[in-house]
C-alpha positions in Angstrom: 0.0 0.0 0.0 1.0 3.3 -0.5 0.7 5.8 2.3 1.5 9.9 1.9 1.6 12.1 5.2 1.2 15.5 5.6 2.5 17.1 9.0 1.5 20.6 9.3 2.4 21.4 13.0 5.7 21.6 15.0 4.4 20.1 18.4 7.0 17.6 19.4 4.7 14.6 20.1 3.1 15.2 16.8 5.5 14.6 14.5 7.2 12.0 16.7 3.6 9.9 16.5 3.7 10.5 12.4 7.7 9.4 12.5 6.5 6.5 15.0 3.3 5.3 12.6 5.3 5.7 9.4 8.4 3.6 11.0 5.6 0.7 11.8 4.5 1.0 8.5 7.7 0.3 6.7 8.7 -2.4 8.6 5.2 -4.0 7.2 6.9 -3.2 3.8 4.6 -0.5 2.5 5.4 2.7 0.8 5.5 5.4 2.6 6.0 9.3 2.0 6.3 11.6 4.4 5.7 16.2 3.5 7.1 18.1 6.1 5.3 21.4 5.4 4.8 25.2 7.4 6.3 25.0 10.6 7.2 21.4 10.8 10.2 22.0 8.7 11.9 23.0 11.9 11.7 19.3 13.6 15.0 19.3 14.3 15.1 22.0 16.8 12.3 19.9 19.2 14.6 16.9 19.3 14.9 15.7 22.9 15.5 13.1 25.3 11.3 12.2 25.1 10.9 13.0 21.5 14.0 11.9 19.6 13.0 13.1 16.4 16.2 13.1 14.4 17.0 9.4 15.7 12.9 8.4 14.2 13.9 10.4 11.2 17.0 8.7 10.4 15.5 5.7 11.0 12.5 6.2 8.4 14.8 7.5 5.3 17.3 4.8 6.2 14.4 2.4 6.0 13.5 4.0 2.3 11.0 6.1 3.3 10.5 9.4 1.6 11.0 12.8 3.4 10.2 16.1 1.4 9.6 19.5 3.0 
């Protein structure tokens, strides 16, 4: 199946539920894209200790999923 996600917001536990979902996802080898767009661009900057949100990142493009912003 093919999946496309939109993340619109910059709340932390947002984006590191869509990160989360979409990891789950390709594991159960479906195709997933992920659009960073408005201020979720900025992830990066809410990377922490209870959202690691580079490490879910990196794990999803390694994985072959597709990140645009």
């Amino acid at each position: 199946m093919k999946v496309g996600m939109i993340i619109c917001q910059n709340t932390p536990d947002v984006i590191w539920n869509a990160f989360r979902l979409a990891n789950i996802m390709l594991e159960e080898m479906d195709d997933v894209s992920i659009f960073l767009n408005g201020p979720s661009v900025t992830y990066e900057k809410s990377d922490s200790e209870i959202f690691p949100l580079k490490e879910l990142a990196k794990i999803f493009t390694l994985s072959e999923g597709s990140l645009f912003a």
